[in-house]
C-alpha positions in Angstrom: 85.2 134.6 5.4 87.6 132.2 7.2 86.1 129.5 9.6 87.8 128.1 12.6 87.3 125.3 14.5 85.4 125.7 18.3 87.6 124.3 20.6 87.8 120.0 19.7 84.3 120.3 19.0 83.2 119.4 14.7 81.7 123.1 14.6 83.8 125.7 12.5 82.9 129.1 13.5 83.1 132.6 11.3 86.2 134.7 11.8 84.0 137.1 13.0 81.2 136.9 15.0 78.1 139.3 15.2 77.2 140.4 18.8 73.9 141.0 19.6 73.5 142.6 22.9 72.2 146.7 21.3 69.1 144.8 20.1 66.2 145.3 21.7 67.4 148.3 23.0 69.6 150.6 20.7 67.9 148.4 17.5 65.1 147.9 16.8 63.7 143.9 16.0 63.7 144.9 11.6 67.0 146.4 12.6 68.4 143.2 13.9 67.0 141.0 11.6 68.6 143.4 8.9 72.1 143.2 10.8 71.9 139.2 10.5 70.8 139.1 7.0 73.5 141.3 6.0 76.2 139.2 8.3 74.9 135.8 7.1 75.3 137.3 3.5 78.3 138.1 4.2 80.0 134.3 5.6 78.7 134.9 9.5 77.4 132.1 11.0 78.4 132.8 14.7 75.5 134.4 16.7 76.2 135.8 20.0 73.4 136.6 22.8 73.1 136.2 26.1 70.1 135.9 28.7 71.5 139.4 30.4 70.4 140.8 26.5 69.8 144.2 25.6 72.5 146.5 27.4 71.9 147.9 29.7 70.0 145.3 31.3 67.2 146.3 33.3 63.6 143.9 33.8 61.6 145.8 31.0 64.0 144.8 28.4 65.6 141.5 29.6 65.1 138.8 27.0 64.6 140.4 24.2 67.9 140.1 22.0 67.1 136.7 22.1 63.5 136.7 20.9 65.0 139.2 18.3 67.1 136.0 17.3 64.7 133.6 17.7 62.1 135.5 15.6 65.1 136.0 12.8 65.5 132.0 13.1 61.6 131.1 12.4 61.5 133.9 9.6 64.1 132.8 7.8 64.6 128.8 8.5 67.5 128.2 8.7 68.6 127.0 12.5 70.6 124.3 11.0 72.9 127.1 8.7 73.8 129.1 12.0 75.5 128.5 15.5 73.8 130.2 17.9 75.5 130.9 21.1 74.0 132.6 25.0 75.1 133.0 28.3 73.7 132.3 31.7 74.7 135.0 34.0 76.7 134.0 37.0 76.2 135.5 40.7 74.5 138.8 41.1 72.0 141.0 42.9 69.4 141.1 40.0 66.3 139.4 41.2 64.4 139.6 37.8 65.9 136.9 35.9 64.8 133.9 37.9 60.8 132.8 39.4 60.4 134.1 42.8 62.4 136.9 42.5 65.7 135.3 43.6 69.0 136.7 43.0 71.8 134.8 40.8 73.8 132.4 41.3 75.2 128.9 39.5 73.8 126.4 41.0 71.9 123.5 39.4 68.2 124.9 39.3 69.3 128.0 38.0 71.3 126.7 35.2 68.2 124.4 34.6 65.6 127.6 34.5 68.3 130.0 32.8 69.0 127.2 30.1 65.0 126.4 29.7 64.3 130.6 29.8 66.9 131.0 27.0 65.4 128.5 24.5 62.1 129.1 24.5 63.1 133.1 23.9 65.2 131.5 20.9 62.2 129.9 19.9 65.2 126.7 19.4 65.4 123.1 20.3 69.1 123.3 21.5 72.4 126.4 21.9 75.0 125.7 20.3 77.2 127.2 22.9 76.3 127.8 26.2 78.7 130.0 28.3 78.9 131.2 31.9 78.9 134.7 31.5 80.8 135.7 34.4 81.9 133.6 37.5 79.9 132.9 40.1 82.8 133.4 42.6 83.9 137.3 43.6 87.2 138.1 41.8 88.9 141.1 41.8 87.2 143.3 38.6 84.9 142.2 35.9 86.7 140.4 33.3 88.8 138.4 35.9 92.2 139.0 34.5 93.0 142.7 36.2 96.2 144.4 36.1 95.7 145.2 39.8 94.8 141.9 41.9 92.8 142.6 45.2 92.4 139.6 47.2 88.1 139.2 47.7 85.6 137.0 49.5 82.4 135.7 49.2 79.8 133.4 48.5 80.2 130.6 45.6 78.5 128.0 44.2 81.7 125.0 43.5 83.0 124.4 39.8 82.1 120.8 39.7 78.4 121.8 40.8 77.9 124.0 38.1 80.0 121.7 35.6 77.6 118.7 36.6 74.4 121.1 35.3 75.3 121.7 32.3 76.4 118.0 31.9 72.7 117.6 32.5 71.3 120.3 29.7 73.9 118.8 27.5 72.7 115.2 27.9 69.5 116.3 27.5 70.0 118.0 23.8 69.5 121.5 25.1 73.1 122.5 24.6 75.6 120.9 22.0 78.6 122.7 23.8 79.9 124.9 26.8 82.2 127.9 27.5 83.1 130.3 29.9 83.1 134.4 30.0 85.0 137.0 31.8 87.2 134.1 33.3 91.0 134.0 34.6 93.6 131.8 34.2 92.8 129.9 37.5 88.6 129.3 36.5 89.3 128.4 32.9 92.0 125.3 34.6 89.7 124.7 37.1 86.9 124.0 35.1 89.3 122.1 32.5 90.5 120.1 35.5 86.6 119.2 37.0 86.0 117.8 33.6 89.0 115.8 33.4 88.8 113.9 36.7 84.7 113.7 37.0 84.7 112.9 33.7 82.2 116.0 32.6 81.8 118.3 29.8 85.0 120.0 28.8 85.0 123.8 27.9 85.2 125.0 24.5 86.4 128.4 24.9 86.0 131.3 26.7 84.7 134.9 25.8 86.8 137.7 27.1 87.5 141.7 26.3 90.3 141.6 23.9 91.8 144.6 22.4 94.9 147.0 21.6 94.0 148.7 24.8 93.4 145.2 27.3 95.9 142.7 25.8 95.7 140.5 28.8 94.5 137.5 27.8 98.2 137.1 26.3 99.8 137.0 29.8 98.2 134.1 31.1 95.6 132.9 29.2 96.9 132.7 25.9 99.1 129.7 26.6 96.1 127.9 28.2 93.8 128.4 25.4 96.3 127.1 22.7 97.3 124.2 24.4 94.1 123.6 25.7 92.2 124.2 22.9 90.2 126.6 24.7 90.3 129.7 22.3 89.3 132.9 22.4 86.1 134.7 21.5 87.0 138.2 21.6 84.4 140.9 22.7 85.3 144.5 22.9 87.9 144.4 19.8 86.9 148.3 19.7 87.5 148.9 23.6 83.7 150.3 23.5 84.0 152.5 20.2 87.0 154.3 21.9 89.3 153.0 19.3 87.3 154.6 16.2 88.8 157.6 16.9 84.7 159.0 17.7 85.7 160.1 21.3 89.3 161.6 20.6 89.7 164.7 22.4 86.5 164.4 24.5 84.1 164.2 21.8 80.9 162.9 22.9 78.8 161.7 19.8 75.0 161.9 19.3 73.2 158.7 20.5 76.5 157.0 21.1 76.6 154.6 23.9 78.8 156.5 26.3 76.2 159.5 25.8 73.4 157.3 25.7 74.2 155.4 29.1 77.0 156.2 31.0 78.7 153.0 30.8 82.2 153.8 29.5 84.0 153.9 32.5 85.9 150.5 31.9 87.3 152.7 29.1 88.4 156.0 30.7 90.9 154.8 32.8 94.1 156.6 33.4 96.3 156.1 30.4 93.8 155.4 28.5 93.1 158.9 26.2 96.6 158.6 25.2 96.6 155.2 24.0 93.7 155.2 21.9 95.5 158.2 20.4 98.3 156.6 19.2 96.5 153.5 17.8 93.9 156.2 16.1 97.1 158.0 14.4 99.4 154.7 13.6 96.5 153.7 11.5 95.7 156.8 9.6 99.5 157.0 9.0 100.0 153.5 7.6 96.0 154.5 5.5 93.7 151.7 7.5 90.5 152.4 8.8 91.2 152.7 12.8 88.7 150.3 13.0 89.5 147.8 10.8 93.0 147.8 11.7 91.7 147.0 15.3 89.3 144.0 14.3 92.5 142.7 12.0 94.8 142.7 14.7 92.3 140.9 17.0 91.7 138.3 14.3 95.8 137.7 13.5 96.2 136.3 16.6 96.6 132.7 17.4 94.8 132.0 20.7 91.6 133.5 18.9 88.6 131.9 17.8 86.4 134.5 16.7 86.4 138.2 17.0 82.4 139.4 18.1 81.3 142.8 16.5 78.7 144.5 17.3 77.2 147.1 15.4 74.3 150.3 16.1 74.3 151.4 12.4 74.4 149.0 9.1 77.6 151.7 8.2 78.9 150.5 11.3 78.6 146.5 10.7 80.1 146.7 6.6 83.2 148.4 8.3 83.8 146.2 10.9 83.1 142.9 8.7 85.3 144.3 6.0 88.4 143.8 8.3 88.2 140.2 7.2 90.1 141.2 4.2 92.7 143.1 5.9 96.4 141.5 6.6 98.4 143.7 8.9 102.5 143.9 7.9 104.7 142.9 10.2 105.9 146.7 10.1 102.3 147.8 11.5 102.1 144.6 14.0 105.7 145.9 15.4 104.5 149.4 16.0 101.4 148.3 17.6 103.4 146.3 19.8 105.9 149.5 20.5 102.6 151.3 21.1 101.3 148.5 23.6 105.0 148.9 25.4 104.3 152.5 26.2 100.3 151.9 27.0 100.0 148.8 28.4 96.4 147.5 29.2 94.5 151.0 30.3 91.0 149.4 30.0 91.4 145.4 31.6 
């Protein structure tokens, strides 16, 4: 397994990273467990949660990926062999994540009770890395780098606010370091900027969807987190399982998430159909697992930090990990990018 440096922090993070977020509801807590003795076997030692943990989040589940981790942690002992990372969401309706039924946002007492929430769940003195999980300002589509820009209003709670809060968890020992989620080009500077001139923590890196299908982050983001040291931690390398091949020509698996939930609308997009089509046959043609060849051309790239799997079925995780050992030719990276010309970005 290769290891790569967070950000300018001293921490050196797995290649790939193991997501969390089907625990607790998809997977069961011996099923998690199993997943991370597996990974750690296998060179991980980048866990990813977040407080919003399992999907779909609803009240009766909320939490529990990360007592899933945090009973993992005790079991095993070994805190100090893993970096742990979690999210506090940003500004939404849900009223069951804070006291008093509030609704979300990032000001300074909700970082403080998110932060708090998260660790005792963990069942950890401190988070590794602590990222916003989505903005607190309105932006024009989840993820925050769309292909179509709407102009939108609304309430927000100022960068330097939320900045000065985590300064405060991180001066207390709660959280070594800090990162941001879902951002754009515009957040990820002006957060980089707030710490700069107030002189407050400076963001690590930032956690977006990155795949053959939402190559985005390369048009403006890409620059930023090379220069700024401010990589990427790719989520979604799969586009959602759509780039298995397991939903080509409308199939519609047992107990697969789209089936299970109805959440796969971010992948069925116009366009979309025939681009994971041609990824699907470009890797059975050159004889790579359509999978793997997605992970390994997520991991290639230079702006990325680590690539997050995540994983319903042990089968499931050995695949994806074994795309550590798989180099792409600059033949097969040329006809993904042909591909990309024709398909560009169906599922930002």
């Amino acid at each position: 397994m290769e290891y790569r440096r967070l950000g300018r922090t001293d921490l050196r993070v797995s290649a790939i990273g193991l997501g969390t977020m089907t625990w607790g509801e998809q997977n069961t807590e011996a099923e998690g467990h199993a997943q991370m003795d597996y990974a750690t076997d296998r060179g991980i030692n980048f866990l990813d949660a977040a407080e919003l943990y399992p999907i779909p989040p609803k009240p009766e589940t909320q939490g529990r990926t990360e007592e899933i981790i945090g009973t993992w942690l005790k079991a095993r002992g070994n805190r100090d062999k893993v970096i742990v990372a979690s999210k506090v969401i940003g500004r939404s309706d849900n009223t069951w994540f804070r006291d008093g039924g509030k609704t979300t946002d990032l000001s300074q007492a909700q970082v403080f009770e998110a932060v708090d929430k998260s660790l005792k769940r963990l069942g950890t003195d401190y988070i590794d890395l602590y990222q916003i999980h989505w903005p607190d300002r309105s932006v024009s589509a989840f993820g925050s780098v769309p292909t179509v820009f709407r102009p939108v209003e609304g309430p927000e709670v100022p960068v330097e606010e939320t900045l000065s809060a985590l300064d405060e968890v991180v001066k207390a020992g709660k959280v070594r370091h800090i990162g941001l989620s879902n951002e754009s080009p515009w957040g990820t500077t002006a957060f980089l900027k707030a710490s700069e001139t107030k002189g407050l923590p400076r963001v690590q890196s930032i956690q977006n969807a990155y795949s053959l299908a939402n190559r985005t982050f390369e048009t403006g983001l890409a620059e930023i987190a090379m220069r700024e040291d401010v990589g990427l931690i790719a989520y979604s390398a799969l586009a959602q399982g759509f780039l298995t091949g397991k939903y080509l020509n409308g199939a519609r698996p047992a107990n697969s998430r789209m089936v299970l939930f109805d959440r796969a609308q971010r992948y069925q997009k116009p366009g979309a159909d025939a681009a994971f089509a041609a990824y699907v046959a470009l890797a059975g043609e050159a004889g790579l697992d359509p999978a793997q060849m997605a992970i390994a051309f997520a991991l290639s790239r230079p702006f990325v930090t680590s690539v997050l799997i995540g994983a319903t079925t042990m089968q499931q995780l050995e695949t994806d990990i074994g795309a550590s050992d798989i180099k792409l030719s600059s033949e097969i990276e040329e006809r993904i990018d042909a591909i990309h010309q024709i398909h560009q970005n169906p599922c930002p």
